[in-house]
C-alpha positions as CSV (number, residue, x, y, z in Angstrom):
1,X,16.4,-2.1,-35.2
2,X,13.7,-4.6,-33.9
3,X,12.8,-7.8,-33.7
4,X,10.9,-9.2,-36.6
5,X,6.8,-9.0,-36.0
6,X,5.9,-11.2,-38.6
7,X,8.1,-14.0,-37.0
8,X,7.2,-13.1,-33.5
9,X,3.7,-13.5,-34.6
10,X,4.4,-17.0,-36.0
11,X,6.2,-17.9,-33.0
12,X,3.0,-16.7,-30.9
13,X,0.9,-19.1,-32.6
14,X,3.3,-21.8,-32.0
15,X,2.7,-21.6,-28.4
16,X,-0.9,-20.9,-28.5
17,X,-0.6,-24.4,-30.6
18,X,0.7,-25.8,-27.8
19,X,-1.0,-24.4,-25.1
20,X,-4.6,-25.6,-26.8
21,X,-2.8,-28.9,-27.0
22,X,-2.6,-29.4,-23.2
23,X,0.9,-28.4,-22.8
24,X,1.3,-26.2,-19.2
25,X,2.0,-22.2,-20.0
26,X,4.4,-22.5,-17.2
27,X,6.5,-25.4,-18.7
28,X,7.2,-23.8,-21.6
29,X,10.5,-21.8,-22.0
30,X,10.7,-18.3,-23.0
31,X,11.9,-17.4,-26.4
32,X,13.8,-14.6,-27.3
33,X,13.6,-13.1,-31.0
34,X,15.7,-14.9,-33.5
35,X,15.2,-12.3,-36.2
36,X,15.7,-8.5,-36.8
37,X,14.6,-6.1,-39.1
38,X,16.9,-2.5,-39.6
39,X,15.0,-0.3,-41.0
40,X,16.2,3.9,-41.7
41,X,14.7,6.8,-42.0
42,X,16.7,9.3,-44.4
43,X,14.2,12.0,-43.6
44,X,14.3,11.9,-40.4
45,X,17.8,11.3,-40.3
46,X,18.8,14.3,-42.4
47,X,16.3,16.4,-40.4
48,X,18.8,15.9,-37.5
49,X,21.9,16.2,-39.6
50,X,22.9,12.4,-39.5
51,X,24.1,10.9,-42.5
52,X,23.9,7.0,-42.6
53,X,27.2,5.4,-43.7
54,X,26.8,4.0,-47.3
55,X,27.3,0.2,-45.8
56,X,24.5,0.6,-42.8
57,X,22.1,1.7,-46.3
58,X,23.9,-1.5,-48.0
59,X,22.5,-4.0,-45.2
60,X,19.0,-2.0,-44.2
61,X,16.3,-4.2,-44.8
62,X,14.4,-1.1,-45.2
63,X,15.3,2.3,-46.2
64,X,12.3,4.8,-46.2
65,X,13.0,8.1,-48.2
């Protein structure tokens, strides 16, 4: 469970936009991640005996095998 690198990527070069645009670093506000990827490992998990609920599969944006 993270935040979403894709969209904290975008949001870097949102504020590099505005930093090249004159704006002061310290005048802008800090952001905190607005999206989050789940992603599960069933091999991993079954190497340590875990089994994933069938609903945590159900909402896993990624489920690697």
């Amino acid at each position: 469970y993270s935040a979403d690198l894709i969209d904290d990527f975008r949001r870097a070069g949102i504020y590099a936009a505005k930093i090249l645009g004159g704006a002061k670093p310290a005048d802008l506000p800090i952001e905190q991640a607005s999206k989050f990827v789940l992603v599960l490992n069933l091999k991993t998990a079954k190497s340590l005996g875990v089994a994933p609920p069938d609903r945590l599969l159900t909402v896993a944006d990624e489920v690697i095998e």
